[in-house]
N, C-alpha and C positions, 0 to 999 in steps of 0.2 A: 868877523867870519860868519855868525851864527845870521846876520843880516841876509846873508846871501842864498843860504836854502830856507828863507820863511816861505817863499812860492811854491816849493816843491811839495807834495801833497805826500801823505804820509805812506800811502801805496806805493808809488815812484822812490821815496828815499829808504824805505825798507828793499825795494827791490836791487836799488843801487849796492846797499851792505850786503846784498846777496850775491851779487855779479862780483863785486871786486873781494869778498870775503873769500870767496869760495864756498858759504854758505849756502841753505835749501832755505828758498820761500814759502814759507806757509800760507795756508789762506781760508779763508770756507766759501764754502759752494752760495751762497747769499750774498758775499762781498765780492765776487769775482762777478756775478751776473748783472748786479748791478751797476757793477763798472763798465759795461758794455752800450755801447751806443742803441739807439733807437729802443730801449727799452719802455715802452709805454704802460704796464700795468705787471706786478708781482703778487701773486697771492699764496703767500708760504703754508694758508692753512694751518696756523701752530696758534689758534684760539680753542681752547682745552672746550668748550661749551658754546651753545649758545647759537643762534640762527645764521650773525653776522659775517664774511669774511671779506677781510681789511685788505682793500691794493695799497702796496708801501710804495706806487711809485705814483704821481700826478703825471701823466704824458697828455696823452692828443685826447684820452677819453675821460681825462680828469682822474680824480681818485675813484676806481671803478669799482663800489662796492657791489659782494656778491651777496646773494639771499640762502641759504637752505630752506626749501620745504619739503613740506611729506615725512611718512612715520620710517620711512628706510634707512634711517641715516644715523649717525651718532660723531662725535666731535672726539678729540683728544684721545686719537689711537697712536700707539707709537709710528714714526715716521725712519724716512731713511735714518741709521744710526750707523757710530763706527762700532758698535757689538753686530753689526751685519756686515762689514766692512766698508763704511764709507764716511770715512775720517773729517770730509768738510762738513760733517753737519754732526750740531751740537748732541751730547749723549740724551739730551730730552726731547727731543725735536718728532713734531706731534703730526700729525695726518687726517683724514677723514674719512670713513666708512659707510660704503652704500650695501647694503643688503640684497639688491635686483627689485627692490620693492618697483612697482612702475610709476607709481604718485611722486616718486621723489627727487628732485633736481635740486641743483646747484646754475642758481641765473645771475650773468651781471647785469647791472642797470644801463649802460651803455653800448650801442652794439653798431652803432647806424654808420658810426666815425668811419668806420672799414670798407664801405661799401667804396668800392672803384678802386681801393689801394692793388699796386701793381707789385709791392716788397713787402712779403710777412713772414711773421716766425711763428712758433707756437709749439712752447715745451709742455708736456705734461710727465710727473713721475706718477707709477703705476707698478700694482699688486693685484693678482687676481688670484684665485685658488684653482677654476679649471679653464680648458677651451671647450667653445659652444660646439655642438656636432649637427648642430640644425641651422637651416637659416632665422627661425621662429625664437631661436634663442642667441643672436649675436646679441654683444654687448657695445654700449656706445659709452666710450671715455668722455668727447664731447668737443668741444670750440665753436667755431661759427656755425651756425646752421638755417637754415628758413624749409617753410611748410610748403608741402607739391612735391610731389614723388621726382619731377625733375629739378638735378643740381642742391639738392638740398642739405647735401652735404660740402660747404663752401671752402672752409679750411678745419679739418673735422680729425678724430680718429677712435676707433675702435676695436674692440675683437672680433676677428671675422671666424665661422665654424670649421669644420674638419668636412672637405669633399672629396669627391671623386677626384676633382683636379692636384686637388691640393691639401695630404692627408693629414698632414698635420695642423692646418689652420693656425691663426696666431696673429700677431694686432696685424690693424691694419690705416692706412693714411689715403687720406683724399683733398684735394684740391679740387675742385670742378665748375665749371660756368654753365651757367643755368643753358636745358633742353641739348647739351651736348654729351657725348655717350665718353667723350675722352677724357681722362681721370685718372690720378693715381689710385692707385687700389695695391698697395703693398701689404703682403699677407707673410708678414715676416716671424715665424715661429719665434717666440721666447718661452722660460722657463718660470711655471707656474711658482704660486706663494716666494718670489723672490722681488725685489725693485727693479725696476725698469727705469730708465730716462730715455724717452718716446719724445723723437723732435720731427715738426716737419716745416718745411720752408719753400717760398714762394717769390720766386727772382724775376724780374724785368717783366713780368707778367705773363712769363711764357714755362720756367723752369720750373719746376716741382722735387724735393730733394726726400728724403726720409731719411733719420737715423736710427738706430737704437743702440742705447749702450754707448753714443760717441761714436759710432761708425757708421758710415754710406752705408746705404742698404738698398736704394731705389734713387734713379735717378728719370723724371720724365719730360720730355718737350711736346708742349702741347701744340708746336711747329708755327704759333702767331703769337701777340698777345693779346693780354685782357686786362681788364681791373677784376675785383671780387663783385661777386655779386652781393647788392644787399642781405643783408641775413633778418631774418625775423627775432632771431637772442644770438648772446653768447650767452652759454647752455651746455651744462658739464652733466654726466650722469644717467643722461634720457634723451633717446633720438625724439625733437619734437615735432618730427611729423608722424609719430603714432602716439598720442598722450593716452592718457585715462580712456578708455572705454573704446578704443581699437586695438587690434592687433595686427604685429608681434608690435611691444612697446623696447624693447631693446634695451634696457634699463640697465645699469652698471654695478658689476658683482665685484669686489673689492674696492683696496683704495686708492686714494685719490692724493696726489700732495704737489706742492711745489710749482704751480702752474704759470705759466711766464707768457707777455705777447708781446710783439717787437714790429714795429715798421720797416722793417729791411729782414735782407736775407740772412741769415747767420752763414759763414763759413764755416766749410768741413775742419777748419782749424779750433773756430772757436766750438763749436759743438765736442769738438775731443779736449778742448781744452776745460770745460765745463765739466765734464765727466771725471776726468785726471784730477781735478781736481774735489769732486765729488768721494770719490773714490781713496785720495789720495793726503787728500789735506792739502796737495803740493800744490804751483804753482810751475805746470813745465817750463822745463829751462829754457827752451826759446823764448816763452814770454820774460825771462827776466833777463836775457842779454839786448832784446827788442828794447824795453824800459832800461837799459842799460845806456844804450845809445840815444836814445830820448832825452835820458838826464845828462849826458857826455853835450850835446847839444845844448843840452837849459844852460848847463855852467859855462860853456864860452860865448856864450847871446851873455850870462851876466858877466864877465871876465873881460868881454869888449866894450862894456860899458863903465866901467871904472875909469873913471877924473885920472 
């Protein structure tokens, strides 16, 4: 008997004892993302020190180490934890902190892979202390980007200020193709010094999605498609087309953790399902009646194979 689940992976046969138990599946927020398709780089950020940070996944851009420089920054600040309520992630689990210095960024080595992709994702989680009420002082979380006041912001996001239009200001998400004015620009208030999970995603080259929190917030049709535009970096922490010695440099006031990129679109399922489970430790129950039937499947593919 014990022959016939050695295929079954240990995610699936836990999820099975939870479907037919009547049990709750557990999970953490690390093991569940990475279980997801098209995941090309993870940078959990939970190196306490040190300049380096480590992608745990090899995809399209390879293992895509990040750099810290500049005096802005510091390593091994506490990160989402369940003393804040979010049960998937471990009681030590560490973060990174930018100070608004403008010298200081967060670059991966690899950026050019992305150019033309018409499916992307890009999770970032995020702590800030206030919203900017200038446009001289927005804050840039970061993602692709390239230099030239147009489209330079590729698949990006940041804090946008408090206006006339819109008084409360609060992040914000962009998808955009170079010399064109149409763009997401979602200015979706969230509440300060607490954790965020800030997702935006980029379907068939046309759709633009934003969450926050696990939920639809923005949804845009740029009404054709496109691929991305080349980016100059992937680049967390500092818009780089205002560096060192122009102005506004847009530099990033709190932290930083948990950064994810993916060649496909995340679905509004899986984006809530990432959260719930962030949040929750769980694994929602439709995902474990789905892996229920998955395995209900495996065992009669092996059941009709028996002599």
């Amino acid at each position: 008997m014990r022959e016939k689940f050695r295929g079954l992976c240990p995610a699936l046969l836990a999820a099975l004892a939870v479907a037919v138990g009547g049990g709750v599946a557990h999970a953490d927020y690390a093991s569940v993302l990475n279980g997801m398709g098209g995941l090309v780089s993870y940078w959990d950020l939970n190196e306490a020190s040190g300049t380096t940070a480590a992608d745990q996944v090899e995809g399209v851009d390879g293992y895509n180490t990040g750099t810290f420089s500049g005096t802005g920054y510091s390593r091994g600040v506490a990160g989402p934890r369940p003393t804040d309520g979010f049960l998937g992630f471990a009681v030590d689990n560490l973060a990174a902190n930018f100070t608004g210095n403008a010298n200081t960024k967060l670059q991966m080595v690899e950026h050019a892979v992305y150019a033309g992709m018409k499916d992307a994702s890009l999770i970032t989680w995020v702590q800030f202390p206030v919203i900017p009420t200038s446009s001289s002082t927005r804050r840039t979380v970061g993602g692709l980007q390239r230099t030239g006041s147009a489209g330079r912001y590729i698949l990006c996001s940041g804090i946008y200020d408090k206006t006339t239009a819109d008084a409360n200001g609060g992040l914000q998400g962009f998808v955009r193709r170079e010399n064109d004015t149409a763009t997401t620009n979602v200015k979706q208030m969230a509440d300060i010094n607490q954790w965020h999970m800030w997702a935006l995603t980029f379907e068939d080259g046309q759709i633009a999605k934003s969450y926050l929190d696990g939920q639809l917030v923005e949804t845009f049709d740029f009404g054709d498609s496109f691929g991305l535009e080349t980016p100059t970096g992937l680049v967390f922490g500092l818009d780089v087309n205002n560096p060192p010695g122009s102005a506004p440099y847009r530099p990033w006031l709190g932290q930083l953790d948990e950064i994810a990129m993916f060649t496909r679109a995340l679905t509004e399922g899986e984006v809530g399902t990432l959260w719930t489970v962030a949040t929750t430790g769980v694994i929602p129950e439709p995902t474990s009646f789905m892996l229920l039937g998955i395995g209900l499947v495996f065992l009669a593919g092996i059941r009709r194979r028996q002599p």
